[in-house]
C-alpha distance (Angstrom), angle and dihedral (degrees) to the residues before:
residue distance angle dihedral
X1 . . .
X2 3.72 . .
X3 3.84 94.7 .
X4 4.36 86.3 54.5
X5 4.08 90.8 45.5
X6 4.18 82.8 55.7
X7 3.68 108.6 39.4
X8 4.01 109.1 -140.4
X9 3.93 97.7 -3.4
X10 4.00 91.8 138.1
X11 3.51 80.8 53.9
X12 3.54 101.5 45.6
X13 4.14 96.7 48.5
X14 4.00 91.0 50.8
X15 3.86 87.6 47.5
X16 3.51 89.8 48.5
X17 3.88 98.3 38.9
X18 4.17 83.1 52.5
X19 4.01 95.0 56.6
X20 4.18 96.5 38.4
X21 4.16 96.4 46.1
X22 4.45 113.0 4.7
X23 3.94 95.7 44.0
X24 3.06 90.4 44.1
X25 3.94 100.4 53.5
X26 3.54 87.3 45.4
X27 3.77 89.9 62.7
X28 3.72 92.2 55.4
X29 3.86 86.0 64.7
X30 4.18 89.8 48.9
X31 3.40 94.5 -105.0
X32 3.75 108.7 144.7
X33 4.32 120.8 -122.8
X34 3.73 89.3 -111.8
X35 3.72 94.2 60.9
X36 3.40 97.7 36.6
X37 3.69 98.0 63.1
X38 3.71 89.2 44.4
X39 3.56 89.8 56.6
X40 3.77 92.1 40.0
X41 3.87 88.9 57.2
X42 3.91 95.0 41.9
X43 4.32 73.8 54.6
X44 3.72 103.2 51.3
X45 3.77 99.3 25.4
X46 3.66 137.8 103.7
X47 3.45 92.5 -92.0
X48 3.71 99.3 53.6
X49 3.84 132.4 15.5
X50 4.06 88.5 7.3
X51 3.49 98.5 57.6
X52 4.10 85.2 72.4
X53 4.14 91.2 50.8
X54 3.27 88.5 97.8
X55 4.40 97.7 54.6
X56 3.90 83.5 32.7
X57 3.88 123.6 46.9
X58 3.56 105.2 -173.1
X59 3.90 78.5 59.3
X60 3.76 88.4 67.8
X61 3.57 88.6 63.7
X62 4.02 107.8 55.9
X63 4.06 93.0 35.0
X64 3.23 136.5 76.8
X65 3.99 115.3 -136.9
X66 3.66 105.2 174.6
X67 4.34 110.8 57.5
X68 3.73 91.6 -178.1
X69 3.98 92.4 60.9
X70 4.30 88.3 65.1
X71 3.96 98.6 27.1
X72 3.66 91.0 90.6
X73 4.04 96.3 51.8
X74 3.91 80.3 36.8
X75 4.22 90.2 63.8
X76 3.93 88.7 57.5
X77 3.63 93.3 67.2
X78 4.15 83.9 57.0
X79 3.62 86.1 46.9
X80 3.93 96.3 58.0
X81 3.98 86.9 35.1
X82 3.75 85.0 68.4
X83 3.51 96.4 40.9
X84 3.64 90.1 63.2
X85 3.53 93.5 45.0
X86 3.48 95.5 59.7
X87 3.63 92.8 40.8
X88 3.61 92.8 59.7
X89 3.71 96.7 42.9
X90 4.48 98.6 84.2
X91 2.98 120.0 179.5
X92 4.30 85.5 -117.3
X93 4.08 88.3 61.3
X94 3.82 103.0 50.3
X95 3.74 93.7 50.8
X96 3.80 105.3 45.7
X97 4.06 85.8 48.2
X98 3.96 88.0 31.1
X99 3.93 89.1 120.7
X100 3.72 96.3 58.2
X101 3.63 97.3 35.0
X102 4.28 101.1 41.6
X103 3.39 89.6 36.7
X104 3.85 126.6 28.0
X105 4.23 79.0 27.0
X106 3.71 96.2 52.2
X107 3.53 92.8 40.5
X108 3.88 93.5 53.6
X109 3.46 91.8 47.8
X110 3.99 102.4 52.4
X111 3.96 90.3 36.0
X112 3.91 95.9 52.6
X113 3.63 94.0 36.3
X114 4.02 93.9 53.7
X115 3.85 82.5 51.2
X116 3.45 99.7 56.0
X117 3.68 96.2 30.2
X118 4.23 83.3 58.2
X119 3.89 89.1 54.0
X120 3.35 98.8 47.0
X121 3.50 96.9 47.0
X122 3.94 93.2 44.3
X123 3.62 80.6 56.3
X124 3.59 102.0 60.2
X125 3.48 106.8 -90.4
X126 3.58 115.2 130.4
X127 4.21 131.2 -106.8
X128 3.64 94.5 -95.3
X129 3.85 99.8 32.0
X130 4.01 88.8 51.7
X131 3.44 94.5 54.7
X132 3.87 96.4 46.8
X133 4.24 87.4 56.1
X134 4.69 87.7 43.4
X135 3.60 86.5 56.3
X136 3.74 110.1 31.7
X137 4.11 87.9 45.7
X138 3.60 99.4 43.4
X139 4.36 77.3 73.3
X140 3.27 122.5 91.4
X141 3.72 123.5 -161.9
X142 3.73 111.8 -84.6
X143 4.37 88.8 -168.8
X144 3.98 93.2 59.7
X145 3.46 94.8 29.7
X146 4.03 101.6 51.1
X147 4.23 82.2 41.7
X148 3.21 96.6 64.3
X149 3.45 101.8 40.8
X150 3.80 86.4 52.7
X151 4.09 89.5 51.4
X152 3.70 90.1 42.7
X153 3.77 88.7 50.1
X154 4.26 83.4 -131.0
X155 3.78 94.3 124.8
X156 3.79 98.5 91.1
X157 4.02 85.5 44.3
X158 3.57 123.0 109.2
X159 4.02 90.8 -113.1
X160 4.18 86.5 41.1
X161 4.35 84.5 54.2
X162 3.87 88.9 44.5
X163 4.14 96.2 34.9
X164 4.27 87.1 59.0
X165 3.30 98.2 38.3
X166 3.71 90.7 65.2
X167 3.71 82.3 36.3
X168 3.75 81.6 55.0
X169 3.55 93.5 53.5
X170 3.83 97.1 46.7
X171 3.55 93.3 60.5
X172 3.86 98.2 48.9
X173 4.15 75.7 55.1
X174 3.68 94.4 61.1
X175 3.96 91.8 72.4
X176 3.98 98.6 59.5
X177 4.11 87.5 37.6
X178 3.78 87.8 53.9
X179 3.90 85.9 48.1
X180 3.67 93.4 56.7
X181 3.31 97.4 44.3
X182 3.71 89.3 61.3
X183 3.49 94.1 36.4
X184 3.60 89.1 56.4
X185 4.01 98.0 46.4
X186 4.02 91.9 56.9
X187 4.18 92.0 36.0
X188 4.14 85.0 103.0
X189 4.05 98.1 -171.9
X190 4.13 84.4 -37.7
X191 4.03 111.8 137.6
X192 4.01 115.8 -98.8
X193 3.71 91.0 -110.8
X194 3.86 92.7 57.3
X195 3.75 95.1 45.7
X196 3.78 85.4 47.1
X197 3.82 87.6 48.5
X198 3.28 102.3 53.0
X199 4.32 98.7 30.0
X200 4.10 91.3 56.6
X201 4.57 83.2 40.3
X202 3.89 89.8 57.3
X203 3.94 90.2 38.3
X204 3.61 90.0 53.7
X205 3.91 105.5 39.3
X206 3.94 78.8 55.9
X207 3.29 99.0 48.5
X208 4.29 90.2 50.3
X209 4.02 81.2 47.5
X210 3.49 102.9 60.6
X211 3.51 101.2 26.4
X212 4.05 79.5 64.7
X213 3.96 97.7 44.5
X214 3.93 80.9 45.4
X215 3.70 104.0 61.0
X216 3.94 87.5 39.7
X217 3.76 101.5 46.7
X218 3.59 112.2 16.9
X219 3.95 105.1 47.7
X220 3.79 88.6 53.0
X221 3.44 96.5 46.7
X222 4.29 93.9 47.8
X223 4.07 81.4 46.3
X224 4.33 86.5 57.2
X225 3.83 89.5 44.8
X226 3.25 95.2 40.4
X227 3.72 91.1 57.5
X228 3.70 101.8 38.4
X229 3.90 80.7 69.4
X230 3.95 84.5 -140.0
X231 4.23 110.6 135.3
X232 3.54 94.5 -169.2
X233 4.11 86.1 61.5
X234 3.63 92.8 45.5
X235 3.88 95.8 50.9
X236 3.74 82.0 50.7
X237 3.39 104.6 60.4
X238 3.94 90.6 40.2
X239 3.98 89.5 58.4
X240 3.79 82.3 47.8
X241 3.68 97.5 54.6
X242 3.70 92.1 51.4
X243 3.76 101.7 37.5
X244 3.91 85.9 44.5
X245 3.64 97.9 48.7
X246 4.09 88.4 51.3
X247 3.30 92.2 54.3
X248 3.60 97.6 53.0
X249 4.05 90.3 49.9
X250 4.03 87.3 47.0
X251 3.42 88.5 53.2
X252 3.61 89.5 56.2
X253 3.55 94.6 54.2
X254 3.64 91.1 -106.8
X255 4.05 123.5 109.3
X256 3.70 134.1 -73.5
X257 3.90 92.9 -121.6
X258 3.78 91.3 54.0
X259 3.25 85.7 61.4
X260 3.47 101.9 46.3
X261 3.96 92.7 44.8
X262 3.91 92.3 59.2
X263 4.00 88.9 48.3
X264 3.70 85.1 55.1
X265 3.36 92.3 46.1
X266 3.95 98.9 54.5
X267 3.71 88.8 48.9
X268 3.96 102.1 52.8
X269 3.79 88.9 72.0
X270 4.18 90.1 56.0
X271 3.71 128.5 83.8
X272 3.84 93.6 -115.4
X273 4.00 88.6 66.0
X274 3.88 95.0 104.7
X275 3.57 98.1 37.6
X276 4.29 91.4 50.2
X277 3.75 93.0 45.2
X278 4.27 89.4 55.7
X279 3.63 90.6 48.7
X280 3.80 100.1 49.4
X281 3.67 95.7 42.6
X282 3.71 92.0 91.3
X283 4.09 98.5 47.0
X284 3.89 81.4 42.5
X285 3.85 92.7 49.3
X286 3.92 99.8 52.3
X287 3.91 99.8 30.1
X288 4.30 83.2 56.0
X289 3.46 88.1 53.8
X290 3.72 97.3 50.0
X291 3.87 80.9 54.4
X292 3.07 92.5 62.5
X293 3.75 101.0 35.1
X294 4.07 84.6 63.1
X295 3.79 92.5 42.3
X296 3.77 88.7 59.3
X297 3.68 97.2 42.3
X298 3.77 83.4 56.8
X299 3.63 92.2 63.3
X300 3.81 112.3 100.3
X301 3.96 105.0 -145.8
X302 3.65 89.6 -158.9
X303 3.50 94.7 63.9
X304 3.87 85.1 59.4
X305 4.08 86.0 55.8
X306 3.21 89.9 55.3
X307 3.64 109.6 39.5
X308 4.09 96.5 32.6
X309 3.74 95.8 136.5
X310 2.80 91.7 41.1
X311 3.59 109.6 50.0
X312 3.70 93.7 47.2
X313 3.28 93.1 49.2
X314 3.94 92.2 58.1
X315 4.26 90.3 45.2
X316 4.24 84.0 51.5
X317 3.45 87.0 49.4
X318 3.71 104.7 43.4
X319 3.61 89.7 51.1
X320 3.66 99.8 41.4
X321 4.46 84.6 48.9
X322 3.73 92.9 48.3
X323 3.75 94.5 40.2
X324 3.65 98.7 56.7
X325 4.09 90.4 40.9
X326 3.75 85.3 58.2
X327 3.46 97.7 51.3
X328 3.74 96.6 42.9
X329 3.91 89.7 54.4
X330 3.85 92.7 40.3
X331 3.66 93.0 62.6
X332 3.94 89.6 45.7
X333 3.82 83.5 69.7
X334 3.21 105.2 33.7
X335 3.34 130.2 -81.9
X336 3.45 131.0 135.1
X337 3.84 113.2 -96.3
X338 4.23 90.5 -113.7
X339 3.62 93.5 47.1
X340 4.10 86.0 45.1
X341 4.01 90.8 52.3
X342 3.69 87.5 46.0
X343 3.51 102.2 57.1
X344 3.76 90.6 29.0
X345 4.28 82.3 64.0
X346 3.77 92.3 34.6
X347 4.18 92.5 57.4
X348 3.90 93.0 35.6
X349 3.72 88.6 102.2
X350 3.63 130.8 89.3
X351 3.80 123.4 -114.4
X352 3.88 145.2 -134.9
X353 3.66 92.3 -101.9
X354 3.71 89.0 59.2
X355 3.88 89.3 58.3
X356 3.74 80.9 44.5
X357 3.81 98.6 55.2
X358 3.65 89.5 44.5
X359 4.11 97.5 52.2
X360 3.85 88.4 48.7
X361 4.00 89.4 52.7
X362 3.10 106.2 43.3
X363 3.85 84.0 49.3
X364 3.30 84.4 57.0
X365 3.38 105.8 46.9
X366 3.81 106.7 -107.1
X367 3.43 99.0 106.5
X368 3.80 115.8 51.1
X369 3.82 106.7 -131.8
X370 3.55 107.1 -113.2
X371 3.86 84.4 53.6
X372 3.70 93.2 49.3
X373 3.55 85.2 58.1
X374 3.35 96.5 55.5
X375 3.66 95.2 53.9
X376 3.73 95.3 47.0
X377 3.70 87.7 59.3
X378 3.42 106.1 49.2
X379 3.98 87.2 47.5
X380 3.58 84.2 52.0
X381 3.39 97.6 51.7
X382 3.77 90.4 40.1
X383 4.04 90.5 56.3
X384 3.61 93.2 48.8
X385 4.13 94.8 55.5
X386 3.84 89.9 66.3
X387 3.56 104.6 102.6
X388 3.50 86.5 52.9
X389 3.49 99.6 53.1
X390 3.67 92.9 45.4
X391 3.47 89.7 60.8
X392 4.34 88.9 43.8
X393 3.59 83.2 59.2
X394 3.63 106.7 53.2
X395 3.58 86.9 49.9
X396 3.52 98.9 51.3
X397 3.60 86.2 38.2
X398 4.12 92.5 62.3
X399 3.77 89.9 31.6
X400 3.73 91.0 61.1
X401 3.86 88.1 44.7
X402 4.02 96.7 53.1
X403 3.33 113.2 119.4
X404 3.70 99.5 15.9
X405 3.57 121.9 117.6
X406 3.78 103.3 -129.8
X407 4.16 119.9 -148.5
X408 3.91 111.8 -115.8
X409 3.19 91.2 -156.7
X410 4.03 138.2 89.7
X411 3.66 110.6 -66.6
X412 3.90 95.2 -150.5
X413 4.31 91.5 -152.1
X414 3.82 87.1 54.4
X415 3.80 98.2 43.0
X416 4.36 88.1 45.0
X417 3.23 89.8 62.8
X418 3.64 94.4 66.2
X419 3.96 133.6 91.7
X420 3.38 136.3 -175.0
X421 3.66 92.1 -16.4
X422 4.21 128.7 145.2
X423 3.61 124.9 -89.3
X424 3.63 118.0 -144.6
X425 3.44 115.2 -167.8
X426 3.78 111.4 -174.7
X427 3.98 113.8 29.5
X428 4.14 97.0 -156.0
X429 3.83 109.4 127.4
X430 3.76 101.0 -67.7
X431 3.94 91.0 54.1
X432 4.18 83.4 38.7
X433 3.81 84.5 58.6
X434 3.66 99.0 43.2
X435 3.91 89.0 51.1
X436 3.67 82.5 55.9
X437 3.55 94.1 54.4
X438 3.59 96.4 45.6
X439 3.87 94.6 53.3
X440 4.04 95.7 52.1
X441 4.15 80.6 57.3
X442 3.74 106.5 42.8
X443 3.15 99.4 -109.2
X444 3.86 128.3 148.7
X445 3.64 127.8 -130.7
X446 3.77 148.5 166.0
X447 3.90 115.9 -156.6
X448 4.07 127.9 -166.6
X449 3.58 130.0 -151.9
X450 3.77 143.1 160.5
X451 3.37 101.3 -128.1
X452 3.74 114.3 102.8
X453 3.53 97.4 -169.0
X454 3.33 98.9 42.2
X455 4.20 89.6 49.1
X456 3.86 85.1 39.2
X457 4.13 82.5 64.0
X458 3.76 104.0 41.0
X459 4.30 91.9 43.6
X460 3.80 81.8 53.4
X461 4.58 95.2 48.2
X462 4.28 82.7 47.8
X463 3.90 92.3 -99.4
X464 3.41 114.6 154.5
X465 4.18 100.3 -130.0
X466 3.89 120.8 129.3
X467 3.52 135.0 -159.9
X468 3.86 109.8 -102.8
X469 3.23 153.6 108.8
X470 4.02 113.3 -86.2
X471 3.65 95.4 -164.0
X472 3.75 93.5 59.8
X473 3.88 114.1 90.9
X474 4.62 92.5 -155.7
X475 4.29 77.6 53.1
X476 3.78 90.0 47.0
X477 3.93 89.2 43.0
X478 4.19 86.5 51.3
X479 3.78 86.8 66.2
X480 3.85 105.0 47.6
X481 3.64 92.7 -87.4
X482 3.96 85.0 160.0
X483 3.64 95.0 58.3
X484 3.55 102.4 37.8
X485 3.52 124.7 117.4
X486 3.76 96.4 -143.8
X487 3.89 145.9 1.5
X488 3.42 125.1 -144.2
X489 3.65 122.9 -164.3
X490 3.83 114.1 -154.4
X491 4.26 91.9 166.1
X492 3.74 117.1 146.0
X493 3.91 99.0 -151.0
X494 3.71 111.9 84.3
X495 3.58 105.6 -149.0
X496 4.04 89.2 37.8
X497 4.01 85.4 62.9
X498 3.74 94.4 47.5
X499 3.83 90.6 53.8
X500 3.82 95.7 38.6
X501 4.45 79.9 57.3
X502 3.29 95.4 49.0
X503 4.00 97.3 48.5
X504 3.92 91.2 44.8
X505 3.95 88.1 49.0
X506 3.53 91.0 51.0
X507 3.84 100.0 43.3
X508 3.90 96.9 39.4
X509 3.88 104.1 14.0
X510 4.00 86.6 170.2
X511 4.11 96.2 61.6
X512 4.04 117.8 89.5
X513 3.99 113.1 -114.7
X514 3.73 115.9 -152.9
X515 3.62 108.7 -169.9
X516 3.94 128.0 -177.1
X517 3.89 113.5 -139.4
X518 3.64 132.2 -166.3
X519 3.69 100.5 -137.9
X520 3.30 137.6 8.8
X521 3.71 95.2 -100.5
X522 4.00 90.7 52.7
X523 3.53 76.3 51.5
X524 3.74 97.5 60.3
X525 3.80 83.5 41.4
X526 3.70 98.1 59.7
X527 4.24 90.0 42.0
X528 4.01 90.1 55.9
X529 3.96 86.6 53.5
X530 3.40 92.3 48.8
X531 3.55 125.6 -91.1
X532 3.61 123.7 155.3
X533 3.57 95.9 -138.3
X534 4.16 132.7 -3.6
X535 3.61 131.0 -156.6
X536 3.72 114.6 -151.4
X537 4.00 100.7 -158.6
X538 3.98 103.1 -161.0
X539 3.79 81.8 51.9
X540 3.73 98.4 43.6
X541 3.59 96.0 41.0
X542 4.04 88.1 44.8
X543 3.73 85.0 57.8
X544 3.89 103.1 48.0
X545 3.58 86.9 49.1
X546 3.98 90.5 55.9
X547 3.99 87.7 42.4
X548 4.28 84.8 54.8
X549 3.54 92.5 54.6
X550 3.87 108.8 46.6
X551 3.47 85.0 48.0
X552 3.73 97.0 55.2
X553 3.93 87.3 44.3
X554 4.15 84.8 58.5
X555 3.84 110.7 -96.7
X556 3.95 108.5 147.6
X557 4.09 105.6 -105.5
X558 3.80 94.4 -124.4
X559 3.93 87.3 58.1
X560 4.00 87.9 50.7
X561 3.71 94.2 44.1
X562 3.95 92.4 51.2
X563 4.08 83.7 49.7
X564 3.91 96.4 45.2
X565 3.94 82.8 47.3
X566 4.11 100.4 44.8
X567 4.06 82.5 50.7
X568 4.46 97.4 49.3
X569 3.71 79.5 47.2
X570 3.63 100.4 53.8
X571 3.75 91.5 53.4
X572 4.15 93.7 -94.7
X573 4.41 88.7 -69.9
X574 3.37 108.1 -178.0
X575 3.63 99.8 21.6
């Protein structure tokens, strides 16, 4: 009675008890979210712990029996997926990485998917159906990958820049493979070219459509929300942009996520972009995983039994094909042959919108099911091997690099593909830390230091420090100073960091210059030269020592953080 008056609570509290304790656990043993709610559902679905409800009834209540019962909250966490992706995709970003991404993207993309597609097709699968498993296979999963790049700290590396870019590429793929997959479910004995016609007409004529309504409606209403200073309004209107904007492609006859993506996309270019993408992270987080909690419960385990050999066989091969198609095409632009086996290993994987792809045709009838579940678990499988061929990769990566004598300095292909990134010029510990800080966000940088040995070391772990001098503005101009969003200057030598200000001010007076000053009066120094912002470290480190102890004696931390502010702002007095 109680479970009818609440649709899907059962549901709900075993989903919920999955993400707050199981996910969790698996974490502790490095095993990413992704995987762990795919294994959690291959656990607790039909297929696995559930097929014993029946013999066992307190079974009955930590599984989940019926998949089709949660696949339709499961779709939402695709839905904000895309949102993100297309809120993260400006304009800006593509082009100053729009080598990488148009072209070693694209070309890994159309290469790998004609593969597949050929396999699939020599295997029995029909026109339509073998291009559906090229394209959606030829993806690799942007969540596992990007994490452990991140964890790795590889995503400022030259093979973490040329690993997302294709990454980048994949995604903006997703849109026309969603397309055809609809096009292809409603093409009813019509030719490919007509259901293409007519699925990428619809797609557009929506796109135009809310892309209008968008600029008209939406801006305006952020702009009120925005201004009533009220987050609960603001959240609001950014689940109503995305929900709204699915709608209006489902109503099409196109998918939710299309939707969703082009919402994304209309409000990366606004200045709400940074604010929207914090407060959806959570709804985007959990509704992801319940994606992939129903993908795994839609794997049948004894499919695996029966196919073993198989199965494997097809997840060695898929990585092994997509691995050396990556490398291939890496060194046709560019990259060095360990970074190109790296990220060739790294993207050898299949990805979520692969499982995706496969749900929505065998749902629609283009993949029989017994085949469907044969793709889903070798992409499965495939996702789950990551880790491990991260790791592979590195060590290939610095096995293939033994022996050579790598350049310290600039390498002008690696530093042109860079835009408005940060500048670090001195990489002691306070440009060490800022690195740091820069990775966890996603942001690129190039750092500069004297030390040989110490750039020797860092070139050889994939970071992206050069040998040079940091106070010269030609060594600043080596590394993109032009384009950069931001300088920091880390340099011990007072007066060298005053004239290092005043030659960056002069050459780019547009760029910000954060400079880090002894004292306060070095401080004041470096500000009348020019910098956009100094920080005086006996001062600052006076004052986070002061913040430490009133909070251990008890004074609430937004009270200390409104102090610690009111005293930055009032040039440090007193201190």
């Amino acid at each position: 009675m109680h479970e009818a008056a609440i649709p899907f609570l059962r549901e709900v509290v075993v989903f919920l008890v999955i993400a707050a304790i199981l996910v969790p656990l698996f974490q502790r043993v490095r095993v990413s979210p992704v995987l762990g709610f795919l294994l959690a559902g291959v656990m607790i679905g039909p297929f696995g712990l559930g097929a014993f409800a029946d013999r066992f009834t307190i079974l009955g209540y930590v599984t989940i029996t019926d998949v089709e019962s949660v696949r339709v909250l499961a779709e939402f966490g695709v839905v904000f997926l895309l949102f993100l992706i297309g809120l993260e995709l400006s304009i800006e970003r593509l082009w100053s990485m729009r080598r990488l991404v148009l072209g070693l993207g694209s070309a890994q993309v159309l290469v790998t998917g004609l593969a597949i597609g050929a396999i699939a097709f020599v295997w029995g699968n029909s026109i339509n159906a073998a291009i559906l498993i090229g394209a959606s296979f030829a993806l690799s999963s942007t969540a596992v990958v990007v994490e452990e790049l991140i964890r790795r700290k590889e995503f400022s590396t030259r093979v973490g820049r040329a690993s997302f870019s294709v990454l980048l590429f994949q995604d903006l793929s997703v849109v026309p493979i969603l397309i055809l997959v609809s096009a292809f479910s409603g093409a009813a004995g019509d030719s490919l070219l007509e259901a293409l016609a007519v699925g990428f007409g619809v797609a557009i004529a929506a796109a135009i459509t809310i892309f209008i309504l968008g600029r008209i409606v939406l801006r305006p209403l952020f702009r009120l929300a925005a201004s009533a200073r009220a987050p609960e309004f603001f959240v609001a209107i950014t689940l109503l942009a995305v929900i709204g904007a699915s709608a209006a492609t489902a109503a099409a006859g196109l998918s939710l996520a299309l939707g969703a993506f082009l919402a994304g996309l209309l409000l990366a270019e606004t200045e709400f972009r940074h604010q929207i993408e914090v407060d959806i992270q959570p709804f985007k987080g959990l509704l992801m995983g319940l994606f992939f909690l129903t993908v795994g419960m839609s794997i049948d385990l004894n499919a695996f039994a029966d196919l073993a050999v198989l199965i494997v066989a097809s997840v060695v091969g898929l990585i092994a094909l997509k691995a050396v198609i990556t490398t291939i095409l890496g060194r046709m632009f560019g990259l060095p042959l360990a970074s190109a086996v790296h990220a060739g290993l790294l993207l050898g994987q299949a990805g979520e919108f692969g499982l995706l792809v496969v749900g929505l045709a065998m749902a629609g009838g283009l993949i029989a099911g017994a085949d469907g579940q044969f793709f889903l678990i070798v992409a499965g499988l495939a996702m789950m091997v990551t880790p491990a061929l991260a790791v592979a990769g590195a060590r290939v990566g610095a096995w293939l690099e033994r022996g050579n004598t790598q350049s310290l300095e600039p390498d002008l292909d690696e530093i042109a593909e860079l835009g408005h990134h940060v500048v670090i010029a001195g990489y002691g510990r306070v440009g060490a830390a800022i690195a740091a800080l820069l990775r966890e966000e996603r942001i690129d940088y190039v750092a500069l230091d004297l030390d040989t040995e110490l750039v020797r070391k860092l070139r050889t772990a994939g970071e992206p420090v050069f040998y040079g001098d940091g106070r010269r503005a030609e060594v600043l101009a080596s590394v993109g100073a032009e384009r950069a969003g931001a300088i920091v200057l880390t340099l011990d030598v007072e007066r060298d960091a005053e004239q290092a200000v005043r030659d960056i001010r002069r050459r780019w007076p547009d760029v910000q210059v954060y400079a880090r000053a002894r004292d306060l009066e070095h401080a004041a120094e470096l500000d009348a030269a020019g910098a956009t912002r100094t920080i005086p470290e006996l001062a600052e480190s006076s004052l986070q020592m002061g913040a430490f102890v009133l909070t251990g004696l008890g004074l609430p931390q937004d009270a200390v953080n409104t102090l610690v502010d009111r005293l930055r702002e009032g040039g440090y007095e007193g201190i």
